[in-house]
N, C-alpha and C positions, 0 to 999 in steps of 0.2 A: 717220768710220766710221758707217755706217746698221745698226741691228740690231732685229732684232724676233723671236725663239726666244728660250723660255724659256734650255734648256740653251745657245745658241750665247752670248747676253749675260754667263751667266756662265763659259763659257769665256773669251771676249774679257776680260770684267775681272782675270778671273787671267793672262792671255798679258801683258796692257800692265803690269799688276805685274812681273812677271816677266824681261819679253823687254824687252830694250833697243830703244827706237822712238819717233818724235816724233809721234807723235797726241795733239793738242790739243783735239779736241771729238770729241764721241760722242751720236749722233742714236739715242733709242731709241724704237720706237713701243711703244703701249701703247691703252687701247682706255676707254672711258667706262660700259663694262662693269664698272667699279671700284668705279659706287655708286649701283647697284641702284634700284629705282624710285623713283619720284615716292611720298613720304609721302599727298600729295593731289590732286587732278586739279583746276582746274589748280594746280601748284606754285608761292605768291607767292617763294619762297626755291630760284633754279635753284643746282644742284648749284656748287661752286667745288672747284680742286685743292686747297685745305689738307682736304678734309674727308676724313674716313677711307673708306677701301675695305670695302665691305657685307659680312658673314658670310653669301656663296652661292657658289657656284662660279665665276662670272666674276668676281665680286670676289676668290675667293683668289687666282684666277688672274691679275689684271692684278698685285695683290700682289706674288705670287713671282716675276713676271716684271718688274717696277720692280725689287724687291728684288735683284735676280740680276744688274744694272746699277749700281745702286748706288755700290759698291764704286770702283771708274773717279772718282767725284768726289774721293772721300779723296786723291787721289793726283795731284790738283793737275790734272787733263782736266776740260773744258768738256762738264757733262754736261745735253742736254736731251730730254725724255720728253714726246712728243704722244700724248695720250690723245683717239684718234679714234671718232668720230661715223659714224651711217652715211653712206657715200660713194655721192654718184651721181655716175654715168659713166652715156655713150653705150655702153661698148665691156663692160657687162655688169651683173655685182651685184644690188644690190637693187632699181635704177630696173627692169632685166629685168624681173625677177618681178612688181613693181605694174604693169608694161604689160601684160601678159599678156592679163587678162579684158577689159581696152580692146579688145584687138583686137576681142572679140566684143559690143563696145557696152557692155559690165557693167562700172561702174564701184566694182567692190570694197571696200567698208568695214570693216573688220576689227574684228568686237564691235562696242561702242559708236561708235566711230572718234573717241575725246575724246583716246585717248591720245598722248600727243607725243613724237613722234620730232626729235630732235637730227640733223640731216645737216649737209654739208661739199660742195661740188660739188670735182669731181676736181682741177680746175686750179688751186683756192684751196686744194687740202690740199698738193700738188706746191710751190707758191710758199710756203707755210710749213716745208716742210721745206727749200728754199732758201734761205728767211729764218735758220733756225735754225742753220744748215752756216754763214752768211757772216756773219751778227750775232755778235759776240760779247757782244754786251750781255746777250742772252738766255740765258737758266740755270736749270733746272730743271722743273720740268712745266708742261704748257699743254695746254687743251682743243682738238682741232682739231675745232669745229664752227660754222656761220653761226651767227651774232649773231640770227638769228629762225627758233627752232622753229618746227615746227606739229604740228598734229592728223594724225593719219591721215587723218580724214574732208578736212581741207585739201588736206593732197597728192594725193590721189584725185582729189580734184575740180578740181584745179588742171593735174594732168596729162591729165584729160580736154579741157579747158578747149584747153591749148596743144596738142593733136592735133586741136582744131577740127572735132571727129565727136560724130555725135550719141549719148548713152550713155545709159543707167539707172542711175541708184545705189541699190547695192543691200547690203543690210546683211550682212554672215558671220556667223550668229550664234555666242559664242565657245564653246558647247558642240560647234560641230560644227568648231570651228579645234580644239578639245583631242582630239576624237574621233579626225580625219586626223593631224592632229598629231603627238599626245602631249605628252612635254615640252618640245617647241621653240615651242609654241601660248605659252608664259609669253613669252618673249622679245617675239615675235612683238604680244602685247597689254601687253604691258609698257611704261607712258609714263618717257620722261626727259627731264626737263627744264635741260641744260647751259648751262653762262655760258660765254658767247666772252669775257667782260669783259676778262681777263688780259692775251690776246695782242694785244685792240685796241689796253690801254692801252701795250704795248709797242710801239706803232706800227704794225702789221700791217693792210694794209688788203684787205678781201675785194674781189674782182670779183665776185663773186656774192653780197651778203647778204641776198639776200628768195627765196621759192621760186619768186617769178614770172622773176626774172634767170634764175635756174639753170635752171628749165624750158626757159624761150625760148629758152637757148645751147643745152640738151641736145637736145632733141625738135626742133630746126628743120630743114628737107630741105635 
């Protein structure tokens, strides 16, 4: 069983208490949004799942959304909880939006562009959640993100890079990402810097762990 609503997880763990049925494991997602930025830029100590969930609103929220899950392990189900990374895909999301200003040769920096984004390409987040449904070895929470962050300024320039056009880089400065913005400018320059450690050493192997792989597979004609 796949689940990812707050309210739906914790229905589902009251139904399987309750309602007579043989589900054995229970895939929940969850998001990396759990533990808030980087202390320091760059971060020598990347985030791991034993550490606690940050006192801001993505953290309550991935919180009460684990928490709302939960409940399903006490009762003897194979419970595991992928805390994802941002996802690039061909077919939308966030890769979209940093293509954007390529189109028009501008190669987008966002603030500084030190800060580190955590990603996961689409096909390695897919195959970890197959991993996770047919392993039963696996149990409990795992980062689903590549084993090598980068900078904004990296990605930027690396997707300029694999569309093989000529660009400008050019810097956002971050009073004028807060100004269009608002509060989503936080997220937006906010660095996190996640550990794949967990699910490597659980055996999980990426086809895509460097952002040159992911770009090449995403952006190729």
């Amino acid at each position: 069983i796949l689940c990812s609503r707050v309210d739906g997880s914790r229905l589902l763990a009251d139904s399987l208490s309750s309602v007579p049925n043989n589900v054995r494991t229970v895939v929940s997602a969850s998001a990396i949004g759990w533990y808030g930025p980087d202390p320091q830029i760059p971060n020598g100590h990347p985030f791991t799942e034993d550490m606690p969930a940050v006192d801001d609103f993505l953290g309550s929220t991935c919180q009460a959304w684990e928490a709302s899950i939960g409940p399903v392990a006490k009762n003897g189900r194979r419970l595991v909880i992928l805390r994802t990374g941002i996802v690039l895909s061909k077919d939308g999301g966030a890769l979209k939006e940093f293509l954007k200003p390529l189109r028009l040769g501008v190669a987008a920096i966002l603030g500084h562009g030190k800060q580190v984004i955590s990603w996961i390409h689409i096909d390695d987040l897919v195959n970890m959640y197959i991993r996770a449904i047919e392993d039963e070895g696996l149990t409990g929470v795992y980062n689903a993100v590549a084993p090598v962050p980068v900078s904004n300024k990296q990605l930027v320039k690396e997707m300029a890079r694999a569309r093989r056009k000529f660009f400008i880089p050019f810097h956002v400065p971050a009073f004028l990402l807060k100004w269009v913005l608002g509060e989503m400018s936080i997220e937006v320059l906010k660095s996190a810097t996640v550990s794949a450690g967990k699910i490597k050493e659980a055996g999980f192997e990426f086809n895509y762990p460097t952002i040159e792989t992911a770009l090449s597979n995403l952006l190729q004609k």
